[in-house]
N, C-alpha and C positions, 0 to 999 in steps of 0.2 A: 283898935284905935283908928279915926278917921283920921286919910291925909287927906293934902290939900292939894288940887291938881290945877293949873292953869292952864285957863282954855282961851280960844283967840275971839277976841272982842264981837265979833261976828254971832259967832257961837252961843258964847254967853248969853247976848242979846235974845237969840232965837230961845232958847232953854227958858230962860226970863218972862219972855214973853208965853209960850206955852205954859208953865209955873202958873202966870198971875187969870189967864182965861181959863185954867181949870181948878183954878182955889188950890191947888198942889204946890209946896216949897220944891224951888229947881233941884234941889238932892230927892225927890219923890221923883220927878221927871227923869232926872241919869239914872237912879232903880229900877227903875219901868222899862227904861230901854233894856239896860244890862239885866236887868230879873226874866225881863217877859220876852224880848225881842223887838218892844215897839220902840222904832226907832225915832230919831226928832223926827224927821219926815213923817212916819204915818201919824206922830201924837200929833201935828199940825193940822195934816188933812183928817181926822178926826175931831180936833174939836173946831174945826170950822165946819162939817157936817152938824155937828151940834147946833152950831151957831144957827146954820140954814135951817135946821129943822124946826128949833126952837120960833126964829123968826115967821114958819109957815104957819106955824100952829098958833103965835099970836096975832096973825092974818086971819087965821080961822082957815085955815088950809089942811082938810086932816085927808088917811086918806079916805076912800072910799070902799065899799061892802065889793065891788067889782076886783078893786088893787089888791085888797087881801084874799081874793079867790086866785088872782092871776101869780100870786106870790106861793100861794098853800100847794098851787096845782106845777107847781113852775119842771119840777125837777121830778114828777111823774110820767110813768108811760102815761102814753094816750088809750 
C-alpha cells in the first residue's frame, strides 16, 4: 500500500517541474531516484541536457564526422 509523504514546498515544486519536462508522473521521478540513484539534482541537469541538445539539433547543430572520431578514440592508447 502507497503512503503519503509530505515534502517541503521547495521540493515538491522541483520534482513537479522535472515530472512535467520529462512526460513522467512526480511518483516516477521519487522511483528513479530511490530505484536508480538519480537523484533530483542529476534528473534536472539531465533533462536540461536534453533540452540543449534537442534545441542544437533544431538549429541544425549535429555533431561532426571529426567529434565522433575524437569521442570513439577518446579513452584509447595512443
Amino acid at each position: 500500500m502507497a503512503g503519503i509523504v509530505k515534502l517541503a514546498p521547495e521540493l515538491q515544486a522541483r520534482i513537479d517541474a522535472v515530472a512535467a519536462l520529462s512526460s513522467r508522473s512526480p511518483a516516477e521521478v521519487i522511483a528513479d531516484a530511490l530505484d536508480h540513484g538519480h537523484s533530483l539534482d542529476w534528473q534536472e541537469r539531465f533533462v536540461e541536457r536534453v533540452k540543449a541538445g534537442l534545441a542544437d539539433a533544431d538549429a541544425g547543430r549535429y555533431a561532426t564526422e571529426a567529434d565522433f572520431e575524437r569521442l570513439r578514440t577518446k579513452y584509447r592508447p595512443a
